[in-house]
PDB file of N, CA, C and O in Angstrom, chain B, residues numbered from 101:
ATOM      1  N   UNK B 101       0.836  -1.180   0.000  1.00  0.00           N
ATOM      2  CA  UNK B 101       0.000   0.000   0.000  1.00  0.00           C
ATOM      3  C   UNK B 101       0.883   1.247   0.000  1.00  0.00           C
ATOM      4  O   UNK B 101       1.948   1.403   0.597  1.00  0.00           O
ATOM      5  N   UNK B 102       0.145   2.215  -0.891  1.00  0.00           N
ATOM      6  CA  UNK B 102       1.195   3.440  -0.640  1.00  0.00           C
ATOM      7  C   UNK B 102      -0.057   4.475  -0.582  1.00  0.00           C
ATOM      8  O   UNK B 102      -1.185   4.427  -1.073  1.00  0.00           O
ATOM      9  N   UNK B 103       0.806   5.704   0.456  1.00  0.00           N
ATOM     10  CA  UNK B 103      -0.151   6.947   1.081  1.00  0.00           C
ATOM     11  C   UNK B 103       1.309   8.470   1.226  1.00  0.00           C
ATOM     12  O   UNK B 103       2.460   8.796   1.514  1.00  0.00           O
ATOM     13  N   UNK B 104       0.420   8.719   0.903  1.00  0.00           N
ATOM     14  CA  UNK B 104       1.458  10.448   0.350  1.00  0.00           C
ATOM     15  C   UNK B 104       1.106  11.109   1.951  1.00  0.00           C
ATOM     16  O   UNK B 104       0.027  11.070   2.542  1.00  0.00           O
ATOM     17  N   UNK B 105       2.243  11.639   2.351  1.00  0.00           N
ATOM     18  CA  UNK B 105       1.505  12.498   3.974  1.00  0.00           C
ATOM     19  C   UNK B 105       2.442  14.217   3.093  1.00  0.00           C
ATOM     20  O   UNK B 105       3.383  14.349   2.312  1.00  0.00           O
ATOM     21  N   UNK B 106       1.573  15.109   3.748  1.00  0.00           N
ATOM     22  CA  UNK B 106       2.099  16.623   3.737  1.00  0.00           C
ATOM     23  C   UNK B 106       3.507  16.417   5.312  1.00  0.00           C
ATOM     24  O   UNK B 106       3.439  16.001   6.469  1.00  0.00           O
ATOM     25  N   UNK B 107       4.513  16.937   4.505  1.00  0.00           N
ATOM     26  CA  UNK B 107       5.334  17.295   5.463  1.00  0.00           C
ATOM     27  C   UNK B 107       5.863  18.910   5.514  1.00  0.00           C
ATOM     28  O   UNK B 107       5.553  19.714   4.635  1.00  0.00           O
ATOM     29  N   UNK B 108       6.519  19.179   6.421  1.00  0.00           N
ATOM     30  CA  UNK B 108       6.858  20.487   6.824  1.00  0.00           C
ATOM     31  C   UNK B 108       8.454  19.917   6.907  1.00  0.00           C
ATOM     32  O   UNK B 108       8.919  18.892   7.406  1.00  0.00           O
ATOM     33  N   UNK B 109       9.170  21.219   6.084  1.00  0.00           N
ATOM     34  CA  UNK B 109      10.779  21.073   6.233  1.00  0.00           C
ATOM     35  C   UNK B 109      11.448  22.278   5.486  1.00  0.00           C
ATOM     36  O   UNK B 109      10.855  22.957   4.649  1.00  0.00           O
ATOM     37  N   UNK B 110      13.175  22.533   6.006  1.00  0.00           N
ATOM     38  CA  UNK B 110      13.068  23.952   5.651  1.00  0.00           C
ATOM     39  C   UNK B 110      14.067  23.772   4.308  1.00  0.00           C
ATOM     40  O   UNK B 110      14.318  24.827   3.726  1.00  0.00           O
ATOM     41  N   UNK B 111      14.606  22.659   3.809  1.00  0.00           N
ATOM     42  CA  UNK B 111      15.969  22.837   2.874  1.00  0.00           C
ATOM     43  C   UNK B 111      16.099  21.333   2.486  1.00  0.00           C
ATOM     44  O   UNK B 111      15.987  20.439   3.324  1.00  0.00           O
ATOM     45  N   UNK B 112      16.334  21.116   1.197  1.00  0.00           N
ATOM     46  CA  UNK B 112      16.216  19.906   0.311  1.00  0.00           C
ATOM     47  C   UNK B 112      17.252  18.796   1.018  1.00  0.00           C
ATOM     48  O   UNK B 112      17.072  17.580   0.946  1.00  0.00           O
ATOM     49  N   UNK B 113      18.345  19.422   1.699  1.00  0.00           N
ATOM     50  CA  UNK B 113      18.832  18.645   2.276  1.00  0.00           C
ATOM     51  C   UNK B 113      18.590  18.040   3.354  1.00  0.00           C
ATOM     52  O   UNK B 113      18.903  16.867   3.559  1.00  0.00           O
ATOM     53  N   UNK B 114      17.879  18.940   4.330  1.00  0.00           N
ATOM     54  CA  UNK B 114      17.035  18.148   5.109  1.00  0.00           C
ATOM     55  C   UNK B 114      15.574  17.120   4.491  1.00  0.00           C
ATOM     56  O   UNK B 114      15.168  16.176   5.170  1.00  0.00           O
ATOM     57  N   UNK B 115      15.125  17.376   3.560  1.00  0.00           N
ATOM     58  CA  UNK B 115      14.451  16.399   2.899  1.00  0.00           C
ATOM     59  C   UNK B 115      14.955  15.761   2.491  1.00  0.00           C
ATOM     60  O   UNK B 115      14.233  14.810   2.194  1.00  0.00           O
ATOM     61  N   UNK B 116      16.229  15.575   2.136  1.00  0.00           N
ATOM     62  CA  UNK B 116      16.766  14.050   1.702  1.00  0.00           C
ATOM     63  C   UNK B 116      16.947  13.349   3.229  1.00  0.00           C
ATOM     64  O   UNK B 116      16.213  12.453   3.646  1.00  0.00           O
ATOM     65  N   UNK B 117      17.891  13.845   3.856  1.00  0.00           N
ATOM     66  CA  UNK B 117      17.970  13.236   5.596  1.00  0.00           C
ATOM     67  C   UNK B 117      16.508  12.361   5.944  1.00  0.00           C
ATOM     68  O   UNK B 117      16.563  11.249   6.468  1.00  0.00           O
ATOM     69  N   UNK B 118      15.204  13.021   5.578  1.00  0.00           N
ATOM     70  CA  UNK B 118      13.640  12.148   6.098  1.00  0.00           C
ATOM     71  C   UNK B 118      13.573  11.410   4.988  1.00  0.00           C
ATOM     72  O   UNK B 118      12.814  10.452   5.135  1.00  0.00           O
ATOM     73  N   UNK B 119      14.146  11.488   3.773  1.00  0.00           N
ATOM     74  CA  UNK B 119      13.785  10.079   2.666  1.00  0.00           C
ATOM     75  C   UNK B 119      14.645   9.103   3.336  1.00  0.00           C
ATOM     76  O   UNK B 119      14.212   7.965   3.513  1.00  0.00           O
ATOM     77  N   UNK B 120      16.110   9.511   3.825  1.00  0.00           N
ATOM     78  CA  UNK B 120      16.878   8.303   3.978  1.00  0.00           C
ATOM     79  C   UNK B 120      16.209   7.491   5.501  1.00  0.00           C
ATOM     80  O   UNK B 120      16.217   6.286   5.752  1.00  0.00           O
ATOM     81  N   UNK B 121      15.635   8.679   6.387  1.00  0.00           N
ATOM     82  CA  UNK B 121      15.531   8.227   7.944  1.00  0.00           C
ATOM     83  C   UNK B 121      14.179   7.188   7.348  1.00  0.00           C
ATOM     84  O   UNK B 121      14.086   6.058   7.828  1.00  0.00           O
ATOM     85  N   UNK B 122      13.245   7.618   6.371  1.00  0.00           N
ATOM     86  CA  UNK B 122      11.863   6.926   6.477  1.00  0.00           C
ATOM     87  C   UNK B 122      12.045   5.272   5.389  1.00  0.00           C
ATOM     88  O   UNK B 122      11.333   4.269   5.377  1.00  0.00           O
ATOM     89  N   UNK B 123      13.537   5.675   4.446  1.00  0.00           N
ATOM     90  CA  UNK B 123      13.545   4.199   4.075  1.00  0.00           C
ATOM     91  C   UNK B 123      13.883   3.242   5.009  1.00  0.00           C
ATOM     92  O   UNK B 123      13.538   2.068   4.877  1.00  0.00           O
ATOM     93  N   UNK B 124      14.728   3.771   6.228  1.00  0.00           N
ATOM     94  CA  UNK B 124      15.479   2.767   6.665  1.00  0.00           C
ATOM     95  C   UNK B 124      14.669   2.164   7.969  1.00  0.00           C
ATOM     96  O   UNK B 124      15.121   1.242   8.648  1.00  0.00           O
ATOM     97  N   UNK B 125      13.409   2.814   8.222  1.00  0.00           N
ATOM     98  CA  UNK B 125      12.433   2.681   8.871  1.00  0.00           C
ATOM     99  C   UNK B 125      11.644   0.827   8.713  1.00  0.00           C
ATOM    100  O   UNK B 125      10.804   0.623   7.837  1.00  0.00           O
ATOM    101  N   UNK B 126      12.033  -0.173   9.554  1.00  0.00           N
ATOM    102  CA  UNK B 126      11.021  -1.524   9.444  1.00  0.00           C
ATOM    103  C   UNK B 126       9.591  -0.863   9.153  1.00  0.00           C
ATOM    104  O   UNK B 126       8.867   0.016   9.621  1.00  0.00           O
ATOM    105  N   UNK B 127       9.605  -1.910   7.981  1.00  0.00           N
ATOM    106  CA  UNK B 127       7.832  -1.241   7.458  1.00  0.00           C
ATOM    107  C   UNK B 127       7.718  -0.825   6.022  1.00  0.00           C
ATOM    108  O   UNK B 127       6.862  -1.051   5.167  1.00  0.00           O
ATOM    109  N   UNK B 128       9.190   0.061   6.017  1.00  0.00           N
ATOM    110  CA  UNK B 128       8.884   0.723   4.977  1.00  0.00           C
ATOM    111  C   UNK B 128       9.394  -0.030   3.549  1.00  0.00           C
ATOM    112  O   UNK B 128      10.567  -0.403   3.541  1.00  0.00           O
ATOM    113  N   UNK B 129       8.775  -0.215   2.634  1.00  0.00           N
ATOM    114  CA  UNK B 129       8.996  -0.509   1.754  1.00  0.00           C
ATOM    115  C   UNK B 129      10.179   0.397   0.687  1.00  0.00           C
ATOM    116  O   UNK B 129      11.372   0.198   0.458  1.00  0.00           O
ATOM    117  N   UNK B 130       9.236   1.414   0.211  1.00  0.00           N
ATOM    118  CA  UNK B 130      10.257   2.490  -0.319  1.00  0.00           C
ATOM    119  C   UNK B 130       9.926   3.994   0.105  1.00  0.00           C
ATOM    120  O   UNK B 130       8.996   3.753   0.875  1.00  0.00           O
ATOM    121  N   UNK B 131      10.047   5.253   0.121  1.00  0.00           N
ATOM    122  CA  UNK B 131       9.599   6.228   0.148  1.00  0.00           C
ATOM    123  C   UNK B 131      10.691   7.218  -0.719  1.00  0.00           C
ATOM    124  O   UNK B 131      11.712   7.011  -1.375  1.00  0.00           O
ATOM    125  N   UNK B 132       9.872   8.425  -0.335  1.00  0.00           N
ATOM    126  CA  UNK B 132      10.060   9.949  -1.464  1.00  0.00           C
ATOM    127  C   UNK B 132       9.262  10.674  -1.096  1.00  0.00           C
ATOM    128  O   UNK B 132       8.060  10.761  -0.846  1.00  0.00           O
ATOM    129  N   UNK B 133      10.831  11.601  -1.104  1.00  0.00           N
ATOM    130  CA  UNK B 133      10.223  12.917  -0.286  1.00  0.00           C
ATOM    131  C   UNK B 133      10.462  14.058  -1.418  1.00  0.00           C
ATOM    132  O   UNK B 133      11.612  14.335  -1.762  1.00  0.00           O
ATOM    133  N   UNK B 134       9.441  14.649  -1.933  1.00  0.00           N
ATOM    134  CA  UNK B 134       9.232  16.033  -2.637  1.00  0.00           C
ATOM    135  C   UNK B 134       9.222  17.245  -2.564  1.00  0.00           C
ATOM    136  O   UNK B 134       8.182  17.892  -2.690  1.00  0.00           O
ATOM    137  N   UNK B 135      10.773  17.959  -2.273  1.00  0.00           N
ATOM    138  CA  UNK B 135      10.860  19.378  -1.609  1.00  0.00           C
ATOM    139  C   UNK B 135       9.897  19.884  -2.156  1.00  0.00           C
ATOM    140  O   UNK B 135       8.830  19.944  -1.546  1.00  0.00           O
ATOM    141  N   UNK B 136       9.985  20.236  -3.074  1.00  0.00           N
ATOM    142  CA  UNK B 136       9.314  21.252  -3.477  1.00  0.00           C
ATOM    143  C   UNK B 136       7.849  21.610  -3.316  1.00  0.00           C
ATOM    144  O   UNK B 136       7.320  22.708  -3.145  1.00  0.00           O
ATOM    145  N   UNK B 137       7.297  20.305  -3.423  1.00  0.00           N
ATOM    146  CA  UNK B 137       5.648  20.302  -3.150  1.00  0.00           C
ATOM    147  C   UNK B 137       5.514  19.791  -1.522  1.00  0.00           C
ATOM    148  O   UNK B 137       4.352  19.739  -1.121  1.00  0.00           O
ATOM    149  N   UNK B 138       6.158  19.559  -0.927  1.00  0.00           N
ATOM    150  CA  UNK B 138       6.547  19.515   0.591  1.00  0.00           C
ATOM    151  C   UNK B 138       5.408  17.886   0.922  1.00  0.00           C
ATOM    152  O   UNK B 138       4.637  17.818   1.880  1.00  0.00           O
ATOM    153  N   UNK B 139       5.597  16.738  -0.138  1.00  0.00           N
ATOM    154  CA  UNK B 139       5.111  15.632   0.309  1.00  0.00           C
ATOM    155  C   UNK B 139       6.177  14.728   0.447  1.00  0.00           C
ATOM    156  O   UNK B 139       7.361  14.888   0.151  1.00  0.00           O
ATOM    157  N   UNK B 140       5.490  13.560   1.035  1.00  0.00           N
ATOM    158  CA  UNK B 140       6.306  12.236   1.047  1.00  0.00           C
ATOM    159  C   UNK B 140       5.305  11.208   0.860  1.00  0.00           C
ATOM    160  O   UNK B 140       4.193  11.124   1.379  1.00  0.00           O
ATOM    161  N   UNK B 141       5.904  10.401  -0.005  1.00  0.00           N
ATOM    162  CA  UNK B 141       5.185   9.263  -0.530  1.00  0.00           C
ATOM    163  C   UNK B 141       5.822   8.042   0.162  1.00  0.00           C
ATOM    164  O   UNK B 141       7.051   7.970   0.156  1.00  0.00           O
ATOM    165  N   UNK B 142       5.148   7.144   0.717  1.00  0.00           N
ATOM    166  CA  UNK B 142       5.409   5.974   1.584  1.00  0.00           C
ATOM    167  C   UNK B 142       5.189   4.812   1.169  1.00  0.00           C
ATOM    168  O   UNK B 142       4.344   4.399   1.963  1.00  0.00           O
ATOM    169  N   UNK B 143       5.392   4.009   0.444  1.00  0.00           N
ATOM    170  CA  UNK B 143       4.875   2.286   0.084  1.00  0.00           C
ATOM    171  C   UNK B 143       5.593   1.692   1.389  1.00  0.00           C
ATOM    172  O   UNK B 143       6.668   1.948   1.931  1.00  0.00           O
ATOM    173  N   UNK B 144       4.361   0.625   1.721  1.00  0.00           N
ATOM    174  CA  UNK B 144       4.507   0.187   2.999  1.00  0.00           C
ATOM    175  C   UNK B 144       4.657  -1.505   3.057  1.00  0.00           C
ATOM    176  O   UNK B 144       3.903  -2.144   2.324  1.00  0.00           O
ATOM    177  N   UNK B 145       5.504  -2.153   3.817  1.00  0.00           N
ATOM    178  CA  UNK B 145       5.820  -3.457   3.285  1.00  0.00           C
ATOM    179  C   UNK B 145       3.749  -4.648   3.734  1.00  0.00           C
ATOM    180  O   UNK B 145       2.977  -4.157   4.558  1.00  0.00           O
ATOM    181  N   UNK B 146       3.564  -5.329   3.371  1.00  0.00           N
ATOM    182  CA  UNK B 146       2.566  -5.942   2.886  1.00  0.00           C
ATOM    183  C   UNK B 146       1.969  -5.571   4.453  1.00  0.00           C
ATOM    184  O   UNK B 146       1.185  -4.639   4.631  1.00  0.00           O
ATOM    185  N   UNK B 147       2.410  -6.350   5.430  1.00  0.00           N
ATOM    186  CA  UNK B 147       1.908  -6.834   6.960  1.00  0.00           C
ATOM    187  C   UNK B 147       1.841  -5.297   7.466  1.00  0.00           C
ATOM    188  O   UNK B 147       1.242  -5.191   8.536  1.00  0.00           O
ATOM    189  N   UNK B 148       2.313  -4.119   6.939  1.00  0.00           N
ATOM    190  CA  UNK B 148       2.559  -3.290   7.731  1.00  0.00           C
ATOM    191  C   UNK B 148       2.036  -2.672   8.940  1.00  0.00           C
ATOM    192  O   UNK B 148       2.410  -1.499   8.952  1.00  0.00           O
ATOM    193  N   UNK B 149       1.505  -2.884   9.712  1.00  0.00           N
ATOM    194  CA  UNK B 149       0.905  -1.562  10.956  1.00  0.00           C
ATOM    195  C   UNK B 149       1.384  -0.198  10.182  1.00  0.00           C
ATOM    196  O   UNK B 149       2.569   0.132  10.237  1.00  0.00           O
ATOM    197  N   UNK B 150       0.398   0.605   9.440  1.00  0.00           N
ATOM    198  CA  UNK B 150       0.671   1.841   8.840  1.00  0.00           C
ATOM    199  C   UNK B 150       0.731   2.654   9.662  1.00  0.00           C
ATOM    200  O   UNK B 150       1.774   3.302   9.574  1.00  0.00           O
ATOM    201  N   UNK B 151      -0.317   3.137  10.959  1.00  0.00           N
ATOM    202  CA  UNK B 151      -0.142   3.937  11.485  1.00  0.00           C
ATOM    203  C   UNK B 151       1.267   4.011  13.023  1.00  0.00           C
ATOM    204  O   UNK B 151       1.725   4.913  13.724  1.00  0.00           O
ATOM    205  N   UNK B 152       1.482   2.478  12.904  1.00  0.00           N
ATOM    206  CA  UNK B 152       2.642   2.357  13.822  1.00  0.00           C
ATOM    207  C   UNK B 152       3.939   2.764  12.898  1.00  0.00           C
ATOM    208  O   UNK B 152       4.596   3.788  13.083  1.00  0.00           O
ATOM    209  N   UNK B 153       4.087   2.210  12.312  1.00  0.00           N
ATOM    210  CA  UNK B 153       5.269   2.399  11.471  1.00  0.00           C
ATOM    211  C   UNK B 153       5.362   4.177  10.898  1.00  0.00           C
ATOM    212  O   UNK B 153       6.413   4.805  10.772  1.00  0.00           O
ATOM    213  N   UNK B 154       4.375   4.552  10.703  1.00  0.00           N
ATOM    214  CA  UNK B 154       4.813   6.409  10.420  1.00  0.00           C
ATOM    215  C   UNK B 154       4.783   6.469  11.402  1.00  0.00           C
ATOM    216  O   UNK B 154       5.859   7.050  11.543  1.00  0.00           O
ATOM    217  N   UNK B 155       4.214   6.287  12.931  1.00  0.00           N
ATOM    218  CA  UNK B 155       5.166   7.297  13.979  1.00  0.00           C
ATOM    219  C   UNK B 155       6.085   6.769  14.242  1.00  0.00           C
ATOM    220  O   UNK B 155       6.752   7.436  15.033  1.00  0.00           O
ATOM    221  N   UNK B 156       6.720   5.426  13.866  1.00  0.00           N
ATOM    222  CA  UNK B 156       8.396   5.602  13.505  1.00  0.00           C
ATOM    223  C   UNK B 156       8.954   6.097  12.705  1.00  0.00           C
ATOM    224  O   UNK B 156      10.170   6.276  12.762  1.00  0.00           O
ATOM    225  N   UNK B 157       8.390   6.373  11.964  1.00  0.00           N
ATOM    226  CA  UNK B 157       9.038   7.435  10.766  1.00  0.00           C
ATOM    227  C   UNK B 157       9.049   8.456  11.205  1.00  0.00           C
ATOM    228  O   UNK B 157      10.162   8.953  11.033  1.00  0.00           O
ATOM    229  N   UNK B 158       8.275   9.212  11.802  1.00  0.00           N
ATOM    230  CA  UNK B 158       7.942  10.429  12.552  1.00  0.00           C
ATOM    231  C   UNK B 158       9.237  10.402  13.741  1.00  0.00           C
ATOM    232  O   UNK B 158       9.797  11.462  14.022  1.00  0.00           O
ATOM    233  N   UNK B 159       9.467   9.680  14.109  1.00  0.00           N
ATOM    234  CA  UNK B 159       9.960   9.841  15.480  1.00  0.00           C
ATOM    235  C   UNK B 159      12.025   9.661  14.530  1.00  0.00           C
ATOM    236  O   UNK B 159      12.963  10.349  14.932  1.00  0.00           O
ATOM    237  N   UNK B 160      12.131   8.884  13.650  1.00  0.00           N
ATOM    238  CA  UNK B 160      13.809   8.387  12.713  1.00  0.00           C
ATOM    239  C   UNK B 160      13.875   9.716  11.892  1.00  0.00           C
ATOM    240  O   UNK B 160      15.001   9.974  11.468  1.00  0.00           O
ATOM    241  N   UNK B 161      12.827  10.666  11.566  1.00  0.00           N
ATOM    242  CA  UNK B 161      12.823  11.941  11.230  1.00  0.00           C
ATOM    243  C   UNK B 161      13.472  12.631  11.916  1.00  0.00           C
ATOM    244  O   UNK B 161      14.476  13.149  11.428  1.00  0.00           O
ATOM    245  N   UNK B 162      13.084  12.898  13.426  1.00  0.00           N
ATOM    246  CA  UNK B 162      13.078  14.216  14.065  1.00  0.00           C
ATOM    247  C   UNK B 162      14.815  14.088  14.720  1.00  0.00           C
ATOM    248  O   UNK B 162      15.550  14.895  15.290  1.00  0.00           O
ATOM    249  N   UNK B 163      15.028  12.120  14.135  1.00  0.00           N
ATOM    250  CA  UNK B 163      16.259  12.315  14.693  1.00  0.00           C
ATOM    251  C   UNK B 163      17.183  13.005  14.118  1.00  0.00           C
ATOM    252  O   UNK B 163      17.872  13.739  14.826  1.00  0.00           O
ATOM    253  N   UNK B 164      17.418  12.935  12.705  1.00  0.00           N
ATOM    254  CA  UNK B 164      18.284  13.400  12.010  1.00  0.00           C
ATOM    255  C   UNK B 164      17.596  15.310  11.598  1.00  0.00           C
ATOM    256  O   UNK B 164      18.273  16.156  11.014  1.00  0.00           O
ATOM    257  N   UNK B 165      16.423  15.483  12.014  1.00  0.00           N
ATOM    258  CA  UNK B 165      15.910  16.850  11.656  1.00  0.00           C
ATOM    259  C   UNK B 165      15.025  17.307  12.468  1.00  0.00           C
ATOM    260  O   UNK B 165      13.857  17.425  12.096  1.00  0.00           O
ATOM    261  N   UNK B 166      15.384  17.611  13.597  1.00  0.00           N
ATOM    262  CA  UNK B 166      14.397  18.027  14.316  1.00  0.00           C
ATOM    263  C   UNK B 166      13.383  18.736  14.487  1.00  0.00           C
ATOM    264  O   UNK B 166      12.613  18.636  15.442  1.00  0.00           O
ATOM    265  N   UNK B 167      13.286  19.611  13.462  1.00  0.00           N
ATOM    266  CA  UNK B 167      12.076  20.752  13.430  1.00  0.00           C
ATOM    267  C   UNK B 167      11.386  20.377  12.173  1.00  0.00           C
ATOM    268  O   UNK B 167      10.753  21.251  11.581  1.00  0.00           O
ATOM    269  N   UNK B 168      11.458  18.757  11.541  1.00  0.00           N
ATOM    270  CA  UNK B 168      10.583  18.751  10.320  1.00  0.00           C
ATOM    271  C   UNK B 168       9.559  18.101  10.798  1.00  0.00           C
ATOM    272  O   UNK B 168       9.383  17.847  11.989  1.00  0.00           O
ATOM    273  N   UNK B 169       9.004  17.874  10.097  1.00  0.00           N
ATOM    274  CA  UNK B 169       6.874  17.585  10.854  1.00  0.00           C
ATOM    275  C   UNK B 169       6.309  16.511   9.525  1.00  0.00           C
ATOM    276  O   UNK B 169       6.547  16.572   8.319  1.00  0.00           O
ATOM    277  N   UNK B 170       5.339  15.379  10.450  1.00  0.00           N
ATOM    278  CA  UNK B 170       4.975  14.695   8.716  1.00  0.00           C
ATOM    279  C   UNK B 170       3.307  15.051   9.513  1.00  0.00           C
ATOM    280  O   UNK B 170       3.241  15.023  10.742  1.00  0.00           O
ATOM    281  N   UNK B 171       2.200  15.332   8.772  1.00  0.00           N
ATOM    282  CA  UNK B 171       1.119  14.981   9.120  1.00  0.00           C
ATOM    283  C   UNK B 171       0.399  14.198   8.934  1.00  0.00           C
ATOM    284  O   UNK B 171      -0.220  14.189   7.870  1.00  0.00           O
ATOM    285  N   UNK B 172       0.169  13.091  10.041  1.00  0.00           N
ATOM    286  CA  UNK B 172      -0.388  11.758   9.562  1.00  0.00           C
ATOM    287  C   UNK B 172      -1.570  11.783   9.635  1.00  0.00           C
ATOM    288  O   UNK B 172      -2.231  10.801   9.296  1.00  0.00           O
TER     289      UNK B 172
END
């Protein structure tokens, strides 16, 4: 399954930092993050717990970027 969330972030490089924190995330299948239009697209591995697994994504985010935001 894949689901696009709006994120908040200030510089492409910190959007690459939440593509790499949200691939390496158990769960995640693949993701992509879209400075410019400020989304992220998530494919999620089959069994996933979706809403468990983005607030690990949420939480492998804030490690490497602390002031970026996903809205789930």
């Amino acid at each position: 399954m894949k689901k696009t969330y709006k994120i908040e972030v200030d510089c492409a490089n910190c959007a690459n930092k939440m593509e790499l924190a949200a691939k390496n995330t158990k769960g995640v299948k693949d993701a992509s993050v879209n400075f410019m239009m400020l989304k992220m697209n998530v494919e999620f591995e089959e069994d996933a717990d979706i809403k468990a697994v983005m607030k690990e994504v949420l939480k492998n985010c804030k490690k490497v970027e602390d002031d970026c935001e996903i809205y789930l």
